[in-house]
Structure formats: structure tokens, C-alpha cells
C-alpha positions in Angstrom: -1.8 21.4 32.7 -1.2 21.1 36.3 0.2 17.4 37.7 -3.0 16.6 39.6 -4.9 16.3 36.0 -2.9 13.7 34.9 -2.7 10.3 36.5 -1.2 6.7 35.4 -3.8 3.5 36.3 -1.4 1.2 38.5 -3.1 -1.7 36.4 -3.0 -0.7 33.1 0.2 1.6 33.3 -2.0 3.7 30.8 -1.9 7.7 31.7 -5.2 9.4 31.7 -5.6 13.3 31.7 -8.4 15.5 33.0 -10.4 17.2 30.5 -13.3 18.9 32.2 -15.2 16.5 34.0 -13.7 13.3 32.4 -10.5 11.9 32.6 -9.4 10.3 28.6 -6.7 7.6 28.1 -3.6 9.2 27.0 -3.6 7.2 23.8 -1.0 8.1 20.9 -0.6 6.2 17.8 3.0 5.2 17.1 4.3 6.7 14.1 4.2 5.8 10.4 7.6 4.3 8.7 6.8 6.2 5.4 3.8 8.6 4.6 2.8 9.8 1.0 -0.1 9.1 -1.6 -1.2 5.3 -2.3 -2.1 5.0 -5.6 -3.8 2.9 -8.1 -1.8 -0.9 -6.2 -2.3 0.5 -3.0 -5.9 1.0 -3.4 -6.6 -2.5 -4.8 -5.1 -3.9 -2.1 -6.7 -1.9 0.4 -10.5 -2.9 -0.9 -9.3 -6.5 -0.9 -8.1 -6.3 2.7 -11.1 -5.0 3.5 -12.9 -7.7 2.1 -11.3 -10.6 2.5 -8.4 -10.2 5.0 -10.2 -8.5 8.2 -8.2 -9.5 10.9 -4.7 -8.0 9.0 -6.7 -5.4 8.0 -7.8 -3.9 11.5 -4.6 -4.7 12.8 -2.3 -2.5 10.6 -4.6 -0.1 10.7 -4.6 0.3 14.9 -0.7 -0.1 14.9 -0.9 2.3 12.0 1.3 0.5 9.5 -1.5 0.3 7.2 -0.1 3.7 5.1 3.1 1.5 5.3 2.6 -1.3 3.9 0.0 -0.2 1.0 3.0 2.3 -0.1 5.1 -0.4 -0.2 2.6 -2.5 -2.1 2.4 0.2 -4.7 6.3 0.6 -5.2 6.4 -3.7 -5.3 3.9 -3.6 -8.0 5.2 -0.9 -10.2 8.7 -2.0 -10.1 7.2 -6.0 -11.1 5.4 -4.3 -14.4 8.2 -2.2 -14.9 10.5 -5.6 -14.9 8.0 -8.0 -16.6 7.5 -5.4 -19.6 10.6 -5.1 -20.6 11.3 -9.0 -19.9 8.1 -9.9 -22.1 9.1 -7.1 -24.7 12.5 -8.8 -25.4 11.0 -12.1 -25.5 8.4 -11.4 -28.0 11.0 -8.8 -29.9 9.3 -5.8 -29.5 12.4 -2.9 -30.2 12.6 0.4 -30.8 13.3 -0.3 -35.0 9.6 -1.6 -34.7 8.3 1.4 -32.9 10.0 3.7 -35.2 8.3 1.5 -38.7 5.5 0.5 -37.2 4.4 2.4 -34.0 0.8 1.4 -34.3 1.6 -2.0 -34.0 4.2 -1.1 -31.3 1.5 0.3 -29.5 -1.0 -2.6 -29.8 1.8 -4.9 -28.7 3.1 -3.0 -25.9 -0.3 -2.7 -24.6 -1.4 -6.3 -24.7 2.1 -7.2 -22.7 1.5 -4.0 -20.4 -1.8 -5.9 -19.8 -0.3 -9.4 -19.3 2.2 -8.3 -16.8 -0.3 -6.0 -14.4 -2.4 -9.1 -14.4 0.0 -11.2 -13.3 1.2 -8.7 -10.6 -2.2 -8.6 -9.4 -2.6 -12.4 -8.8 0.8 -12.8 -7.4 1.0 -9.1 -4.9 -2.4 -7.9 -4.8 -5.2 -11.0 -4.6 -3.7 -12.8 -1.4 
């Protein structure tokens, strides 16, 4: 690309190169602190921002920190239900002796707390 198809607006300080006919802002999106999959947190987040919380919505996602933040969401909220199980599981005395005599009831048990605690993550990380 030759130096007369490139040009910087004195106003903007924004560089605009010739492509064809048109000169296009030379825009580039800064980039992301981490990158990967979002998963099931993520995503419930990302429909509630989307719904409810607009403004920090559109601007994560034009300083592209929305990938960001919704991977850090999910890691927040796994690592909550990861810590709240095993709190609740101790409180209510759900051990190993009653998974290995009774791992139907284990099962029920560990399910209902499993339950408790996601619900709990999602009011406190995911609905505000």
C-alpha cells in the first residue's frame, strides 16, 4: 500500500486508508484479556444483559471485553457451586459412608443442595 492511500484526519487523529474509490476508518478493536468458550453462566448472563442492562451491554461489547467478562462470570459461578456444595453438604451431613449405604438417597440429597446453591449463585452473580 503506497503512503498516498493512507491519511490521518487532523481532527479526529483517526487514520483512513484508500480502498478503491473510498477511503475506511482504520478502526481496530483492542484485544481481548482472555478468549475461550462461555458456557452455561456465561450465557445467562449474556441474555440478561441483553435484556435488562443495555447500556453495559453495548459497551463491553464495542471495547470488546464482553468475551472477558462473561468467562469470568462463568469461572465466578462455578467455583461459588463448587464452594456452597460442599459447605451445604457438611452442614446437612451428607458423607461419603451415606453414599456408599445409601447412594440413592445420596443422590436425591446432593441434587436438591446442587439445586439450592446454583440458585443462589444466580440471584447473587447472574440476575443484577
Amino acid at each position: 500500500m503506497e503512503l498516498k492511500d493512507r491519511f490521518i484526519d487532523e481532527k479526529t487523529k483517526i487514520e483512513y486508508i484508500r480502498v478503491g474509490d473510498y477511503y475506511i476508518p482504520n478502526l481496530t478493536l483492542p484485544k481481548p484479556r482472555r478468549t475461550g468458550n462461555i458456557g452455561k453462566y456465561g450465557r445467562l448472563k449474556l441474555n440478561y444483559m441483553k435484556k435488562h442492562n443495555i447500556p453495559e451491554y453495548t459497551e463491553m461489547l464495542l471495547n470488546n471485553e464482553l468475551n472477558s467478562y462473561l468467562l469470568d462470570i462463568e469461572d465466578e459461578c462455578k467455583n461459588k457451586i463448587e464452594i456452597l456444595i460442599k459447605q451445604m453438604a457438611e452442614k446437612e451431613n451428607i458423607t461419603e459412608k451415606l453414599k456408599a449405604n445409601n447412594q440413592l438417597e445420596w443422590v436425591g440429597q446432593m441434587n436438591s443442595i446442587k439445586q439450592s446453591a446454583e440458585e443462589i449463585v444466580l440471584n447473587e452473580l447472574i440476575y443484577v
